[in-house]
N, C-alpha and C positions, 0 to 999 in steps of 0.2 A: 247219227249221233248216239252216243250212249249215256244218255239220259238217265237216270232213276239204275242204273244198271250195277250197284255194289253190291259187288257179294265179296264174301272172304277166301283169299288164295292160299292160305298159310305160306307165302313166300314160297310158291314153286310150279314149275310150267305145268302143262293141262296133266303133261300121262304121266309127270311124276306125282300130281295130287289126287289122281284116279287109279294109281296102284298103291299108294298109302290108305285111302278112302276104301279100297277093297280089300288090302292085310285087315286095315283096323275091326270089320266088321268082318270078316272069317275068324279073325280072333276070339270078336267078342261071342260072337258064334258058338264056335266051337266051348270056351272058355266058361261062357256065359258071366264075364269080367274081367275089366281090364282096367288098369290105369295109364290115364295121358292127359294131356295137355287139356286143361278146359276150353280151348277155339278148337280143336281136334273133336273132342267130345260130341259140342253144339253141331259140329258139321256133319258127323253122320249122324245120329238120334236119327231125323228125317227119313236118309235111306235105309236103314236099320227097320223102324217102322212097316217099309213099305214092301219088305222083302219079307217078312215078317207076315204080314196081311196076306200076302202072295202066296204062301208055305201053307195059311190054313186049310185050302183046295187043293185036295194031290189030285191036278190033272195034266195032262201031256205039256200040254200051252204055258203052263206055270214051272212046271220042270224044265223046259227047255229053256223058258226067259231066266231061272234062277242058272242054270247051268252056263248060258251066256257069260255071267258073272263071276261062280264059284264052281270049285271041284266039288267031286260026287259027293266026295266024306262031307261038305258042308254042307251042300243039298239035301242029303239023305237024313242028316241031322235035322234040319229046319222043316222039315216033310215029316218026318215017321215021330221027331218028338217035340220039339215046339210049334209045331201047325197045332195040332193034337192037345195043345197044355194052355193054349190061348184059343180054342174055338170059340168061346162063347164073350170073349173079352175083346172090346169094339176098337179096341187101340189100346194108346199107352200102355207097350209093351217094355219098355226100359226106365230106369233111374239114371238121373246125372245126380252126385254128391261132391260138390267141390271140398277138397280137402287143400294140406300144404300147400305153400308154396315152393317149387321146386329151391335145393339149396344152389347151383350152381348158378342158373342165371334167373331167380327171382321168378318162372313162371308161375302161374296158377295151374293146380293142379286139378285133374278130377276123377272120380270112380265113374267110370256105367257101368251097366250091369243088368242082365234080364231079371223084369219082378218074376217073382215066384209063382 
């Protein structure tokens, strides 16, 4: 039974919501800001976080679990300079700012973005 088991899909099968879920956060990544959807936003924060926490230890074990995920250039980005820009900050490593609402079909919008 699936019980207590809701989470949000944003309307789309598993590996198309775990290659958007991986653009959006090489994005923000790279970017370090992006604007989307506020249910987009809330859904990666979490993994964003943890990849994040992961990048503050350059060791083999964490490089190859980040490389599982992303190419080098976003690896070596999260390793050599946001590992390095959050070591001493225990989390909460990103802002959600909901802004507009989209004009075409009324979503809510929002910025993330790495705090500084």
């Amino acid at each position: 039974m699936r019980h207590r088991k809701k989470r949000q899909k944003l309307t789309k099968t598993i590996g198309q919501r775990r290659a958007l879920l991986r653009s959006l956060i090489s994005s923000i990544i790279l970017k370090e800001r992006i604007i989307t959807t506020e249910g987009k936003a809330k859904k990666i924060k979490p993994f964003l976080e943890k990849y994040i926490s992961r990048a503050k230890e350059d060791t083999l074990a964490n490089r190859r679990f980040l490389l599982r995920e992303f190419s080098s250039k976003v690896v070596n980005k999260l390793i050599k300079e946001l590992g390095p820009r959050y070591k001493t900050r225990s989390g909460g490593y990103s802002r959600l700012i909901k802004i507009n609402l989209r004009k075409n079909d009324a979503a809510q919008m929002a910025i993330i973005e790495l705090i500084k």
